[in-house]
Steps between C-alpha positions, in 0.01 A plus 500: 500500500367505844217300667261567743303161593196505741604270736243408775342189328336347811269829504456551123739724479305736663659888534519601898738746625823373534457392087417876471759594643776262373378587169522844539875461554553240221372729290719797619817343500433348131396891415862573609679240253500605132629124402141366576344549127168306619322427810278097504246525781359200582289243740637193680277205450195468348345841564683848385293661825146491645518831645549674867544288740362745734351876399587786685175632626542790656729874425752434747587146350684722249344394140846623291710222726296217326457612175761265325394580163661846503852308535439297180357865295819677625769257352687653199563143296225360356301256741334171331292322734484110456172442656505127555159484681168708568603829589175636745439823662856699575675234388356610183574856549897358559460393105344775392770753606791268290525614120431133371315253612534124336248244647424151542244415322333325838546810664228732646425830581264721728385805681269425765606725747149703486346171654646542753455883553823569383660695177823397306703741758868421303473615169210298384215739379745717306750224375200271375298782311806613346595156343183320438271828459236666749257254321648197642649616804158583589367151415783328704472793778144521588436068439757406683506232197776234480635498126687189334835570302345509154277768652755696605717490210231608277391806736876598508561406819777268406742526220564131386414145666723209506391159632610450880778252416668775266450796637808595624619414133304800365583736777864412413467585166315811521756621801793367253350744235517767737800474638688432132338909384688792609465575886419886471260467234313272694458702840462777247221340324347390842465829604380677219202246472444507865579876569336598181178323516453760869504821255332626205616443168665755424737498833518095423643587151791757700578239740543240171698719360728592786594170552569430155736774470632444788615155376651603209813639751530120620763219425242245422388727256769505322534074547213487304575705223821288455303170559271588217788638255714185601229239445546364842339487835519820731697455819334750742622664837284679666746764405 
């Protein structure tokens, strides 16, 4: 497993450009080691991240070099994101772009970059519709509302809550099943959900079963057939 921890506590955690950056290569060297079977991102502190320290206001700032959230989207392991405090504006778009995303149940979450004549500009208004619904995106876009954890779990925003004190417990054990399934088929199944849900059905159904056939050719494959027929469990590779 690999971590990725938000580390400027004295600011809330709050994403300027050298975080962009440095996460930008994090994320590209972990891209480049197929050992790394899951990715925790997570806030130091008390807050996962109250947003930009600082937006980019103008063309020439370069929008792309601050957009952090692409980083976290473009890993191949599955990311779960620990979010051990409120979570507000792109710090907020930072969890949205991980695959999972396990809360504490004191934790809090917002868009209010429109009060501020701004728009979600990493991710946001895409990443939010497409996991919560154009329904409540729209509520949490166009308010600018803050939302408690209970909120958020029940609008899909969050998978599962854990009390503060244990939620690194329940990350663990959601990254420990992860990690303990078979490598491929999990960067397989990541990208068939997150490819697939871009195209129509049909197309979504090829791409399923693409991947599924082209597992079938793989060592782990095989692992599991024996780990089934042997009554024991698999021992998987990545192979």
């Amino acid at each position: 497993m690999a971590s990725i921890l938000l580390r400027r506590p004295r600011a809330a955690n709050r994403v300027n450009l050298r975080m962009a950056e440095e996460l930008a290569l994090a994320c590209a060297a972990i891209n480049q080691d197929d050992a790394i079977r899951c990715v925790m991102l997570s806030g130091s502190g008390d807050v996962f991240s109250a947003g930009w320290e600082t937006p980019p206001v103008t063309p020439a700032a370069g929008l792309s070099r601050y957009q952090a959230a692409i980083a976290i989207a473009s890993l191949h392991a599955p990311v779960v994101a620990a979010i051990n405090g409120d979570a507000i504006g792109q710090g907020l778009e930072l969890a949205l772009a991980a695959d999972l995303r396990i809360a504490a149940s004191t934790a809090h979450f917002a868009m209010p970059q429109v009060g501020h004549g701004l728009l979600p500009w990493d991710g946001g208004t895409q990443r939010l519709a497409r996991i919560v619904g154009r329904a409540y995106a729209l509520e949490l876009l166009l308010t600018g509302e803050t939302v408690d954890a209970a909120t958020a779990l029940r609008m899909g925003l969050v998978n599962r809550l854990a009390p503060p004190q244990e939620l690194r417990q329940a990350v663990d054990a959601v990254v420990g099943q992860v990690i303990a399934a078979a490598p491929i088929a999990i960067r397989y199944a990541k990208e068939a959900v997150r490819d697939g849900a871009e195209l129509a059905l049909a197309q979504g159904l090829r791409l399923e079963a693409d991947l599924t056939i082209l597992l079938q050719g793989t060592k782990d494959r095989a692992e599991g057939i024996r780990s089934f027929m042997e009554r024991r469990p698999a021992v998987f590779r990545g192979e």
